[in-house]
FIKOLZA-1660 file (N, C-alpha, C; in steps of 0.1 Angstrom, whole numbers, plus 5000, padded with zeros to 4 digits):
% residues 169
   i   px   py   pz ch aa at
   1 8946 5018 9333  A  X  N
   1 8932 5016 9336  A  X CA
   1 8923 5027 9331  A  X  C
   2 8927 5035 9333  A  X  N
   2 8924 5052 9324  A  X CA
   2 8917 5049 9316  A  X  C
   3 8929 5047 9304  A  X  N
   3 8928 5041 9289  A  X CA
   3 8923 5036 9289  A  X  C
   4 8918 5022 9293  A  X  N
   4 8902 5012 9291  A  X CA
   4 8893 5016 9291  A  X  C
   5 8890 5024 9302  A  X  N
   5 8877 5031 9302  A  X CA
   5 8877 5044 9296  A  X  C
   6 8883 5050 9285  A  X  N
   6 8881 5061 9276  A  X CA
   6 8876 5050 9260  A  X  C
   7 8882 5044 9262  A  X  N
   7 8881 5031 9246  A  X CA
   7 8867 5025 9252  A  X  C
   8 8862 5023 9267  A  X  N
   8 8849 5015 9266  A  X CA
   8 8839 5026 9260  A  X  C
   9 8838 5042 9266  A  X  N
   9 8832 5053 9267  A  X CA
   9 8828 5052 9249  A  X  C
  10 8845 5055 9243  A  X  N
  10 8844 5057 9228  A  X CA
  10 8839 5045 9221  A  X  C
  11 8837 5032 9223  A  X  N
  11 8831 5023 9218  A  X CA
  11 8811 5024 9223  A  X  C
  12 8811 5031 9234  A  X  N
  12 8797 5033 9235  A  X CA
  12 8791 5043 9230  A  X  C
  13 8796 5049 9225  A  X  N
  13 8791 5065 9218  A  X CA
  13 8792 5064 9203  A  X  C
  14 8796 5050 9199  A  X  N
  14 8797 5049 9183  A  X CA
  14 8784 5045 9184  A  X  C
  15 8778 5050 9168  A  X  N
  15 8765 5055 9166  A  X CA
  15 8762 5040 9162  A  X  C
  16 8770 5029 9158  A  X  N
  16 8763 5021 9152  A  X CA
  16 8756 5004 9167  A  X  C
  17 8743 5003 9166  A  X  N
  17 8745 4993 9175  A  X CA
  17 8748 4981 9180  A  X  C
  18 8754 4976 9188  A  X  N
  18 8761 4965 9188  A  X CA
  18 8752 4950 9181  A  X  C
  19 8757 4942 9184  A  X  N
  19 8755 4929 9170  A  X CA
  19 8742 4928 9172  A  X  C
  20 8742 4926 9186  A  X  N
  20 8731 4919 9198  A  X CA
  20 8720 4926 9194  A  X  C
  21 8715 4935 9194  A  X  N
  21 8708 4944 9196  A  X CA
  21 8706 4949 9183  A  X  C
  22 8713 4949 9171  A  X  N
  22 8706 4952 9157  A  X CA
  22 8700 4937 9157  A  X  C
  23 8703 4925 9156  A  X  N
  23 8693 4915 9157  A  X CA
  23 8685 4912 9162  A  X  C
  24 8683 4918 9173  A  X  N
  24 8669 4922 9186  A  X CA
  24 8658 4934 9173  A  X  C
  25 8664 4940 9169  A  X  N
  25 8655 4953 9158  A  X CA
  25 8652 4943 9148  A  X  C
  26 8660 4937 9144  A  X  N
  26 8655 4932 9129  A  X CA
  26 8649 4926 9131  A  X  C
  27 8644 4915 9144  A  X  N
  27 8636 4905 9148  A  X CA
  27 8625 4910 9148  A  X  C
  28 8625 4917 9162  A  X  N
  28 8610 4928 9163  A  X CA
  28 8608 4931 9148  A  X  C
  29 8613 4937 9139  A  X  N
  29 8606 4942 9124  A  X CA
  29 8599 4930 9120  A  X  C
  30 8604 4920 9119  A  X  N
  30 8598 4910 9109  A  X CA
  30 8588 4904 9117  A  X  C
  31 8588 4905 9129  A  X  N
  31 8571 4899 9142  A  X CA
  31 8562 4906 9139  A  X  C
  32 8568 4919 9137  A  X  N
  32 8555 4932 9137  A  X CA
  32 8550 4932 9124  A  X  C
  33 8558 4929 9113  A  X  N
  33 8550 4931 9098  A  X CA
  33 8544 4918 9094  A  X  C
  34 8549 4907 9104  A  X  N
  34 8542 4891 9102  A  X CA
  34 8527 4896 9109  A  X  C
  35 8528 4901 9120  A  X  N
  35 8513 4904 9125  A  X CA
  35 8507 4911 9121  A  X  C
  36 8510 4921 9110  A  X  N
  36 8503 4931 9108  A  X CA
  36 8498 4924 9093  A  X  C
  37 8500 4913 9087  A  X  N
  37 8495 4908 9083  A  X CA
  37 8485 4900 9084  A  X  C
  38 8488 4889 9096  A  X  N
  38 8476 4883 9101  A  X CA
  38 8462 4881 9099  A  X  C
  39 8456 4896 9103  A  X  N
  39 8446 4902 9101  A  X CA
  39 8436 4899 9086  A  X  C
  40 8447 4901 9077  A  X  N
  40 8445 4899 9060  A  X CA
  40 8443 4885 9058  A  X  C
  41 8445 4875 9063  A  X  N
  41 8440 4861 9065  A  X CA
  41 8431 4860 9063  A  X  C
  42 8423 4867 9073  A  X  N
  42 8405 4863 9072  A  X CA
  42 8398 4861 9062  A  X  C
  43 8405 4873 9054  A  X  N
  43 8395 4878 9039  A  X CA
  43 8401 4861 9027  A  X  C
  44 8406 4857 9032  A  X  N
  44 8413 4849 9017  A  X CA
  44 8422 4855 9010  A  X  C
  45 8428 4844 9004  A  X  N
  45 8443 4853 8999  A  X CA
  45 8436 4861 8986  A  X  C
  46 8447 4872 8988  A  X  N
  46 8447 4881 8983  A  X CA
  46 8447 4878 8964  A  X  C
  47 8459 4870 8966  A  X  N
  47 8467 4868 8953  A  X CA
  47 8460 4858 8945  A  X  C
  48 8445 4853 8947  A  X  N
  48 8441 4839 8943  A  X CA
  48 8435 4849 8924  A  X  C
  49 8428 4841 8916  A  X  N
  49 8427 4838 8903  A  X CA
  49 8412 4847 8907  A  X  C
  50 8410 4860 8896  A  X  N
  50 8397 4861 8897  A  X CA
  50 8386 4854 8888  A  X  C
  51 8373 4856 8888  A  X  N
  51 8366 4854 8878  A  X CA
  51 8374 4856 8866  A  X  C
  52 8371 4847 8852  A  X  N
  52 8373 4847 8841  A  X CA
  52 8365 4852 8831  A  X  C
  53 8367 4868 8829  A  X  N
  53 8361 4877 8819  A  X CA
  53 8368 4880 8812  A  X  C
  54 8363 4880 8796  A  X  N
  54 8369 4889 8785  A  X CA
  54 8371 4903 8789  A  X  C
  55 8390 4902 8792  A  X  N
  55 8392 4920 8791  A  X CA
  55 8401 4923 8781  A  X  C
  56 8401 4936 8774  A  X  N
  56 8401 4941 8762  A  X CA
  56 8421 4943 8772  A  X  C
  57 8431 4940 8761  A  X  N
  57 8438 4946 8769  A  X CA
  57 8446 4960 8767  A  X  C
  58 8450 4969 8776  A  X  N
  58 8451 4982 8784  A  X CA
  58 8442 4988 8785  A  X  C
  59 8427 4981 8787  A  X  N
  59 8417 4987 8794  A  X CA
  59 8412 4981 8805  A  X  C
  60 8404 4990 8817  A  X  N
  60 8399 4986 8826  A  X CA
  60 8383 4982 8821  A  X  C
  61 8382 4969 8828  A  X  N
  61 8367 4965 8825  A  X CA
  61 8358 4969 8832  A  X  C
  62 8347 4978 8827  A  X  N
  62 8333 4980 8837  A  X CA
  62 8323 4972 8830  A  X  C
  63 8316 4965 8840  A  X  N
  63 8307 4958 8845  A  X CA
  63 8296 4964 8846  A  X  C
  64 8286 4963 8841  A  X  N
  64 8272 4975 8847  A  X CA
  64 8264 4963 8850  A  X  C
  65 8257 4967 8861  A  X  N
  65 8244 4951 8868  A  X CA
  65 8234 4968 8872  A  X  C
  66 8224 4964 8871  A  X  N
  66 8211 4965 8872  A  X CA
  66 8209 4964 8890  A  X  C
  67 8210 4973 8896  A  X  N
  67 8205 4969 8909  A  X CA
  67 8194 4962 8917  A  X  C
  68 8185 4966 8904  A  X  N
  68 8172 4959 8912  A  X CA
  68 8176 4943 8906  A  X  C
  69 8181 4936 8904  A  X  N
  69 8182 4922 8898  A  X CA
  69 8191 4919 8910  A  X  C
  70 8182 4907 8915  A  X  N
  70 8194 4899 8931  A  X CA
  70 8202 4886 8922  A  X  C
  71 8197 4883 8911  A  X  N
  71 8207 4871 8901  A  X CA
  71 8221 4878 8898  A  X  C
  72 8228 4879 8905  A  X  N
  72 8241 4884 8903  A  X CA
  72 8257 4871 8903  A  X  C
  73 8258 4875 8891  A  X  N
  73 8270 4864 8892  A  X CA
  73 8278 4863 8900  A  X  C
  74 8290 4853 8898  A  X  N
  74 8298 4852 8906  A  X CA
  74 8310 4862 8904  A  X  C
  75 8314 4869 8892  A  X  N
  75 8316 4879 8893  A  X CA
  75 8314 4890 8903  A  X  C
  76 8303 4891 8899  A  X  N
  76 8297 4906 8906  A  X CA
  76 8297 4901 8923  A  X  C
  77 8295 4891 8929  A  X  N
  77 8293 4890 8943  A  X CA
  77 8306 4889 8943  A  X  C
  78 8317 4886 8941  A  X  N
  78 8329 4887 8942  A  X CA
  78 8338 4897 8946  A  X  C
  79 8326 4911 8939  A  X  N
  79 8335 4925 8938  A  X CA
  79 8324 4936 8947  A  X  C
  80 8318 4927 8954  A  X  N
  80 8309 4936 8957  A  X CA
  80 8311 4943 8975  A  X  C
  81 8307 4956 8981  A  X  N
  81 8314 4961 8989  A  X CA
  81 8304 4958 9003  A  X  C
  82 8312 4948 9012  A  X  N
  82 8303 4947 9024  A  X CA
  82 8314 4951 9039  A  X  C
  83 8308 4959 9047  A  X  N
  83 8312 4963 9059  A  X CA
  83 8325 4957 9067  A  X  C
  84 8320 4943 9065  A  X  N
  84 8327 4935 9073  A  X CA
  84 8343 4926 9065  A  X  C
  85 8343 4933 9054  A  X  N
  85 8353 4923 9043  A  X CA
  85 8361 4934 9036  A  X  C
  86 8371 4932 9032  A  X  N
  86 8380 4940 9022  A  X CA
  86 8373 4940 9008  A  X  C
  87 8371 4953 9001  A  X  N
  87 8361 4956 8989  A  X CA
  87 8370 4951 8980  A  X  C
  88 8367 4941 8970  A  X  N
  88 8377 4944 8955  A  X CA
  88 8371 4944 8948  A  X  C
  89 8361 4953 8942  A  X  N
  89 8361 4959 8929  A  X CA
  89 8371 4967 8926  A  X  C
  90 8376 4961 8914  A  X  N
  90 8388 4968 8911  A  X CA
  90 8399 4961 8908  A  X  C
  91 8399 4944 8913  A  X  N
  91 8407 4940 8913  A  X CA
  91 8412 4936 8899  A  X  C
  92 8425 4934 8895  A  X  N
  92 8428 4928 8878  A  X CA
  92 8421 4936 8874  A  X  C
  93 8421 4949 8877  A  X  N
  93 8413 4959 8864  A  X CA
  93 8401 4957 8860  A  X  C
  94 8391 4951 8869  A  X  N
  94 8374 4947 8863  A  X CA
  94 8370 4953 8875  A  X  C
  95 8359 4964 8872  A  X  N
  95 8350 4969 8883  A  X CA
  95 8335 4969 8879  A  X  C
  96 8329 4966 8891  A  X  N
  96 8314 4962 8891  A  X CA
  96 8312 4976 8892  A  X  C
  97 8304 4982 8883  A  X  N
  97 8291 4995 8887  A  X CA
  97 8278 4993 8890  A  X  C
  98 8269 5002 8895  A  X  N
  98 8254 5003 8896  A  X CA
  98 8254 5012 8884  A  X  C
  99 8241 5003 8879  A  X  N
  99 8238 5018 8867  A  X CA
  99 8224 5026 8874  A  X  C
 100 8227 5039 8876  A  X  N
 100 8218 5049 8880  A  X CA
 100 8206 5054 8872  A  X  C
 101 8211 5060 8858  A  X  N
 101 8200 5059 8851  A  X CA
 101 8210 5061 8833  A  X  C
 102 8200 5059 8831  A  X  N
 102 8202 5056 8815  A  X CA
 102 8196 5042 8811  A  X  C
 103 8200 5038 8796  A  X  N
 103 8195 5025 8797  A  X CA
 103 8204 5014 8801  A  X  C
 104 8202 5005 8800  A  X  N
 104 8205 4992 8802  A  X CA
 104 8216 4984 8788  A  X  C
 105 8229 4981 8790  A  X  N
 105 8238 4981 8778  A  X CA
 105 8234 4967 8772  A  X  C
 106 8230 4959 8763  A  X  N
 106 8228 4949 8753  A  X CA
 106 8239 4942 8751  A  X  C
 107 8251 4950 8747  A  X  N
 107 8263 4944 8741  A  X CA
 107 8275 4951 8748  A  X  C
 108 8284 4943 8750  A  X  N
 108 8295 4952 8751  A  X CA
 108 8301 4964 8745  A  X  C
 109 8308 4971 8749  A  X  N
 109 8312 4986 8741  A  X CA
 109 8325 4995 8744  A  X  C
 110 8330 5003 8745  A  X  N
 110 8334 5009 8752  A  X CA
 110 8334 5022 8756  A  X  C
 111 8337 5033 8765  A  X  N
 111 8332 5042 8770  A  X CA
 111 8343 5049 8773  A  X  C
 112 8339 5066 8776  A  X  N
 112 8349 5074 8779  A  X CA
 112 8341 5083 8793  A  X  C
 113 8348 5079 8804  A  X  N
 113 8344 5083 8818  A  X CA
 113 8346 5099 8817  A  X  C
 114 8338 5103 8819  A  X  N
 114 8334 5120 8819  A  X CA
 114 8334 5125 8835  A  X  C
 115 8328 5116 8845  A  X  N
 115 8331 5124 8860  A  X CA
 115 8334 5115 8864  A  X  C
 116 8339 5121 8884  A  X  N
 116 8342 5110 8891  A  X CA
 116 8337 5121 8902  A  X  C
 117 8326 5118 8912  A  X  N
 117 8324 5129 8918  A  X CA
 117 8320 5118 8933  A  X  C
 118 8320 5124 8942  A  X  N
 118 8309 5117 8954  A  X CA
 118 8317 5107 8958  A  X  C
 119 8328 5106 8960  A  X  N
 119 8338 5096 8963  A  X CA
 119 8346 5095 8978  A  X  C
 120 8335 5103 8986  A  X  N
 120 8345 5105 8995  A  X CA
 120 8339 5089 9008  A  X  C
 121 8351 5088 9010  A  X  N
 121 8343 5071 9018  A  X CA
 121 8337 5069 9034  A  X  C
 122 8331 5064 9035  A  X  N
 122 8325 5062 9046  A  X CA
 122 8332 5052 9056  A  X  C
 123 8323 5051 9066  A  X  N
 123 8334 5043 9079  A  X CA
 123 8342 5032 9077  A  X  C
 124 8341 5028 9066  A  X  N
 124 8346 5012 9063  A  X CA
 124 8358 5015 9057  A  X  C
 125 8355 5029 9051  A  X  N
 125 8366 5028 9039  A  X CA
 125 8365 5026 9024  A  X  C
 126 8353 5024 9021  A  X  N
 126 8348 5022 9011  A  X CA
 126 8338 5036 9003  A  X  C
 127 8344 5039 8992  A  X  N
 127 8339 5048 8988  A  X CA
 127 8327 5046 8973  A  X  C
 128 8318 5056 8971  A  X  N
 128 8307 5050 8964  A  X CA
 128 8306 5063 8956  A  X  C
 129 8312 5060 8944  A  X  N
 129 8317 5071 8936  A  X CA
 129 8307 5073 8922  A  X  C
 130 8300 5086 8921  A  X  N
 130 8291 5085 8907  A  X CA
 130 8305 5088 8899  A  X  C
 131 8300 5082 8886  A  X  N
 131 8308 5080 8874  A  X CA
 131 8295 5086 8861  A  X  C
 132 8295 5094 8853  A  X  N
 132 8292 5096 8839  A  X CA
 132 8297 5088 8826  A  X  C
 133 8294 5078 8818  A  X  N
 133 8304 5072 8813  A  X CA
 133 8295 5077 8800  A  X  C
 134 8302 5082 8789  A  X  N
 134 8297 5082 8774  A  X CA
 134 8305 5071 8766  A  X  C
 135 8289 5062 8764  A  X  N
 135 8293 5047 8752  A  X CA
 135 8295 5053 8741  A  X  C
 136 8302 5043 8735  A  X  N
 136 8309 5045 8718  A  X CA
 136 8296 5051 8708  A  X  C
 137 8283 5048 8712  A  X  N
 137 8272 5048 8701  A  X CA
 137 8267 5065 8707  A  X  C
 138 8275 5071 8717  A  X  N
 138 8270 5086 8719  A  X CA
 138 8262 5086 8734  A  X  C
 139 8253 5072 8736  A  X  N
 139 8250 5074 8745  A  X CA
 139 8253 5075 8760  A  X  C
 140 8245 5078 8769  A  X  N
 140 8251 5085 8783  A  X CA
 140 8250 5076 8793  A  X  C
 141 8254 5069 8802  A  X  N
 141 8245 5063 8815  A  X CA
 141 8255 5068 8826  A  X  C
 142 8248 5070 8839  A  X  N
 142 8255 5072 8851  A  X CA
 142 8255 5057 8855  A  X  C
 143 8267 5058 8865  A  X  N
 143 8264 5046 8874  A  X CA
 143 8272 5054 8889  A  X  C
 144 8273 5042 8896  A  X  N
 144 8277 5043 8913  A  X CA
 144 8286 5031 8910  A  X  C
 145 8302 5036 8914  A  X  N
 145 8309 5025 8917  A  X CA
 145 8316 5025 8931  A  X  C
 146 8314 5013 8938  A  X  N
 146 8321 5013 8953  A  X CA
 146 8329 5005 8951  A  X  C
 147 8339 5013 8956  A  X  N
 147 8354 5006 8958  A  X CA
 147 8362 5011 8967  A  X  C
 148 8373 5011 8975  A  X  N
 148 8384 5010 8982  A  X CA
 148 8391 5017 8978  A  X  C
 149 8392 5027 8974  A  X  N
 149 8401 5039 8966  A  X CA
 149 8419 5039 8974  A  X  C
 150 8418 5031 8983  A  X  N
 150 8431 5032 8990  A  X CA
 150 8437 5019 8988  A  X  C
 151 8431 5008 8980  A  X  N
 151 8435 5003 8972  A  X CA
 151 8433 5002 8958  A  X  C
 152 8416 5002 8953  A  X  N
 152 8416 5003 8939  A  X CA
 152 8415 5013 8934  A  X  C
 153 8421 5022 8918  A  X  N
 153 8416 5037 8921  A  X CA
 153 8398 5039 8914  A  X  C
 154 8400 5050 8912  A  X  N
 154 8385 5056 8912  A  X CA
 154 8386 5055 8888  A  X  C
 155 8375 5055 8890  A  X  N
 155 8374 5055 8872  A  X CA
 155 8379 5072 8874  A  X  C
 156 8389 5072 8863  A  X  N
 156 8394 5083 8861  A  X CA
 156 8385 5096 8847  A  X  C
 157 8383 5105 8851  A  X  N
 157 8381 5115 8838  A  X CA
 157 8385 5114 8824  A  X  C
 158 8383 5111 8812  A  X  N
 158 8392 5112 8800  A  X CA
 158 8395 5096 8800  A  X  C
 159 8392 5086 8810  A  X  N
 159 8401 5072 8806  A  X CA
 159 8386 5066 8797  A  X  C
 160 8395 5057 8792  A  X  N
 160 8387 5050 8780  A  X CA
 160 8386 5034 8790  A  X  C
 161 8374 5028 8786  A  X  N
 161 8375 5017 8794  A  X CA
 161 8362 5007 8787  A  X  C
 162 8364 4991 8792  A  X  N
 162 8356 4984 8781  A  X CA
 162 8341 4983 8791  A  X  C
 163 8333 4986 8784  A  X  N
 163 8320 4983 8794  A  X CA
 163 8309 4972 8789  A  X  C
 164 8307 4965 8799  A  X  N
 164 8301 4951 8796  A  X CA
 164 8289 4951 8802  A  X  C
 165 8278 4943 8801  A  X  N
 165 8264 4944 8809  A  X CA
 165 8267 4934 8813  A  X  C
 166 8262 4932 8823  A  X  N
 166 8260 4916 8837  A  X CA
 166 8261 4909 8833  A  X  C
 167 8266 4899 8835  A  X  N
 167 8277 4882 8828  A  X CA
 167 8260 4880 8833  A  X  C
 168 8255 4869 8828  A  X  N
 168 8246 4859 8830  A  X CA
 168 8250 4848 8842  A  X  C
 169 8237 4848 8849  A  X  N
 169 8241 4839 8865  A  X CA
 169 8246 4823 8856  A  X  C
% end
């Protein structure tokens, strides 16, 4: 009788846990990460087809729109950052900017991002980052890009990137 109960003791002290009970854990895991998805429902799936823009490939596409202009494509409303929704500018490598000052781009080009400053985010989570970009012809424009830096990242210093002016509504 002894011996039974030294072999139940030593079978309860083995570190690994019984059948029952690792399938009770692995259940709960997969309820908890199913719900913790849920949430991301609201927004639309994630994984759907973005707008269809010419992108240069291994570069990211910037987008410059004119803030004062409400004719904004479906692009641009697409990527644009509101309180209540998940930001994707950024997504598939195409980011919408505000251009701050400089002129207004004519043609497509490409550019080499000089800063990334002012990027620290607000309650949402959404961060609204000045960018310096120098176009291929010398010239300079700032813009303001908002984005989700905890998903999309920030225009980097030194990266080279294709910059487009506002698609036509």
């Amino acid at each position: 009788m002894r011996a039974r109960n030294v072999r139940r003791l030593e079978a309860r002290s083995n570190l690994t846990p019984p059948k029952s009970i690792a399938k009770k854990l692995i259940l709960a895991a997969v309820v908890l990460g199913i719900a913790g998805l849920i949430p991301l429902l609201a927004y639309g799936p994630l994984w759907s087809k973005g707008p269809n823009i010419a992108k240069a490939p291994g570069l990211r596409t910037v987008i410059v729109i004119d803030g004062h202009k409400a004719n904004a494509s479906e692009a641009v409303r697409s990527r644009q950052c509101h309180p209540w929704l998940i930001c994707r500018n950024g997504k598939d490598g195409i980011d919408v900017v505000i251009l701050k000052s400089g002129k207004m781009l004519l043609h497509p080009t490409t550019a080499v991002v000089q800063t990334d400053t002012d990027c620290a985010a607000d309650v949402y989570g959404d961060s609204h980052c000045t960018n310096r970009l120098q176009l291929a012809n010398g010239q300079e424009i700032v813009v303001r890009h908002d984005h989700n830096m905890q998903i999309y990242p920030c225009l980097t210093p030194g990266e080279v990137v294709e910059v487009e002016p506002q698609p036509s509504t």
